[in-house]
N, C-alpha and C positions, 0 to 999 in steps of 0.2 A: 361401397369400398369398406372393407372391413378393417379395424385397429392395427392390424400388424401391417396390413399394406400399405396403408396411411404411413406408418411409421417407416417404410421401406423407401415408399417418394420419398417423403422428408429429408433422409439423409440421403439418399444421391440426390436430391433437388441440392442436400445443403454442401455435398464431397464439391458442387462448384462455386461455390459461395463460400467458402473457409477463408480465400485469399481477400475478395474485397472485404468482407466484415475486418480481417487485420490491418488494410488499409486504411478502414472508416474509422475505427478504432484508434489506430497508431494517430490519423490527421487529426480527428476530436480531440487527441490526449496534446495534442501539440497544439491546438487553439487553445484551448483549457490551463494549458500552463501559463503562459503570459496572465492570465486573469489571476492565477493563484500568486504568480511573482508580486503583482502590480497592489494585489491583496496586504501579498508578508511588509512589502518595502513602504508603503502608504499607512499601514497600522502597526511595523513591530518596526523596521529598518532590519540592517544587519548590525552585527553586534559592532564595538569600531574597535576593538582589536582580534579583529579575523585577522589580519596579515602576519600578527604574531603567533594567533590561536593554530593554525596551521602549520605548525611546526609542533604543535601538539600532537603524538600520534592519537591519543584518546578523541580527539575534535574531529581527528580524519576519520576514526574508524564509526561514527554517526555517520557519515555520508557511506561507507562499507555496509552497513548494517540497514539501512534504508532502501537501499540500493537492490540487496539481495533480499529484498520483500519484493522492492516493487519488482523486477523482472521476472521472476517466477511466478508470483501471479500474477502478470500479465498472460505465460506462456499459459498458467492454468486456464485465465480467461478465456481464451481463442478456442483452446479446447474442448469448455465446456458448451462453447454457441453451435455444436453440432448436437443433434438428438441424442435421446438415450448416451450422451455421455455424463461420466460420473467422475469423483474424484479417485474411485479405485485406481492405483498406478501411480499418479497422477499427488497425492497430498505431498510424500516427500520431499518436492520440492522448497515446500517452506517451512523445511527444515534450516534451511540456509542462512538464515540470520540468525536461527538461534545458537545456531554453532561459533557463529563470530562473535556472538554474543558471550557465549561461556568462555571462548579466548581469549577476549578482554577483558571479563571479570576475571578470568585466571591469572592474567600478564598485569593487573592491577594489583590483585591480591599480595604478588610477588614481588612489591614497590614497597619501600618506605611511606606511611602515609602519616599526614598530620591532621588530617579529621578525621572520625570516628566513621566506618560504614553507613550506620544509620544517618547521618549529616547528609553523605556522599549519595545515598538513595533517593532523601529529601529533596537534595538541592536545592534551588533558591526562587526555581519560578516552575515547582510541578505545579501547578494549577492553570497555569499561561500555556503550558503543554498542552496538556490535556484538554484544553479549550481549544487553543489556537489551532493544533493538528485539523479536526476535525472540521473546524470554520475554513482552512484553507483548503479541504477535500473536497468540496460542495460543488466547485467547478468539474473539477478529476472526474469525482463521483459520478457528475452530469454527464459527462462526456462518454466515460468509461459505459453507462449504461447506452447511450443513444449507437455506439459501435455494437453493442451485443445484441439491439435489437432488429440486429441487420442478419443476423441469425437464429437458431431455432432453437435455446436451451430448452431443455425440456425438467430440468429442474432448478427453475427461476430463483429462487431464494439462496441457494446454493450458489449459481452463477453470482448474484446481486453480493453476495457476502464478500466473495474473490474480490469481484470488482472493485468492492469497501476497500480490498488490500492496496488494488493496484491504486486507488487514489492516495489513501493512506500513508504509502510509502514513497511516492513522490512529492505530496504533500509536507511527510516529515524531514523529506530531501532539503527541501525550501525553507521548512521552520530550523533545521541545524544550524542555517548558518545565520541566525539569531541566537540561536542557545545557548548560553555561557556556563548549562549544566553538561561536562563531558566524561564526566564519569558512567564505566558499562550497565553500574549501579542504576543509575537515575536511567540512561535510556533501555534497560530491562522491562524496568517497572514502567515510568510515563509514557515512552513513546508506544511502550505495547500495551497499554491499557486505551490509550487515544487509537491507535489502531483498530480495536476488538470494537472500541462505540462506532467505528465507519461502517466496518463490518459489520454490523449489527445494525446499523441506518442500513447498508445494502442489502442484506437479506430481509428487512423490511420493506424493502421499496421492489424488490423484485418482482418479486411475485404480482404485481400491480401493473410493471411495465414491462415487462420480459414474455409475460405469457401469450401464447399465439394458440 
C-alpha cells in the first residue's frame, strides 16, 4: 500500500471516528475539570469578594475572554484529529479573544482611572498567574491529549499546541475567579503569556503521544 492510499483509509477510516473522539474528548475535559476545580479551591480558594466583583463588568469580561479561547480551540481541536488536516481556514478563530480583548482595553482606556497603566498591567499577583494557569492545565492538558488520541492528527505538535489552548482556557476560566487583577491590561499580558507556556508544553508533548 502505498503513501497516498494509506492516507486515503486513514481519513474515511477517521470521516467515522470524528464523532466518538468529540465524545471522548468533551467526557475527558468533563472529568478533568473537577480535578482542576478541586486543584484552584484546595491551593488558591476563590477570591471572597466575587459576589461583589461581579458587578464589575471588567471581572466578567475574564470569564468572556477565556471563554472565547477555550471554545474555539476546542472546535480547532476536533478538527485537527482528522488526517492531513491543518490550520489553514481554520486559525481565525482564535482571533476571538483578542478582539474582546482590545474592547476592554478600549472601554477601560475611556474610564477615568486612578492608577497609572503600567500598575494596571503589573497588577498584584502576575506571577501567581502565570504559575497557577498552567499548574491547573495539567489535568485539561491530560485529558485534552488522551481525546485526540482517539484520532489520527497527522501534525501532532500542532494539534498538542491547540490542545495547550483548549486546557489553557478553561484553566484560566477557573483561575478568574481567584484573580483580583481585572484589568484588560493584566489579562492581555498574564493570562496570554500562561497560555502560550501550555501551548508550548502541548506542542511538546505531542508529537510523543499523538503520533500514529
Amino acid at each position: 500500500m502505498d503513501t497516498d492510499q494509506l492516507i486515503r483509509t486513514l481519513a474515511a477510516d477517521n470521516a467515522q471516528r470524528v464523532q466518538p473522539v468529540g465524545i471522548i474528548m468533551a467526557l475527558a475535559l468533563m472529568a478533568a475539570t473537577p480535578v482542576s476545580t478541586a486543584m484552584l479551591l484546595i491551593g488558591l480558594g476563590i477570591r471572597p469578594d466575587i459576589w461583589l466583583a461581579v458587578r464589575n463588568p471588567f471581572f466578567d469580561l475574564k470569564f468572556v475572554v477565556t471563554t472565547a479561547l477555550a471554545i474555539p480551540a476546542l472546535v480547532i481541536s476536533l478538527h485537527l484529529a482528522r488526517p492531513e488536516a491543518s490550520l489553514q481556514g481554520w486559525s481565525w478563530l482564535l482571533i476571538a479573544p483578542i478582539v474582546v480583548l482590545i474592547g476592554g482595553i478600549a472601554a477601560e482606556m475611556m474610564l477615568p482611572q486612578r492608577a497609572p497603566m503600567m500598575a494596571r498591567m503589573v497588577g498584584h499577583n502576575s506571577m501567581l498567574c502565570v504559575s497557577a494557569i498552567p499548574v491547573l492545565s495539567l489535568p485539561l492538558l491530560a485529558a485534552a491529549l488522551f481525546g485526540l488520541r482517539h484520532g489520527a492528527p497527522s501534525r501532532p505538535a500542532v494539534a498538542g499546541a491547540i490542545a495547550g489552548l483548549v486546557s489553557a482556557g478553561i484553566a484560566a476560566t477557573l483561575y478568574a475567579a481567584h484573580c483580583n487583577d481585572d484589568s484588560p491590561l493584566f489579562v492581555a499580558t498574564w493570562y496570554s503569556t500562561a497560555a502560550l507556556i501550555v501551548a508550548g508544553l502541548g506542542a511538546a508533548i505531542g508529537p510523543r503521544v499523538l503520533r500514529y
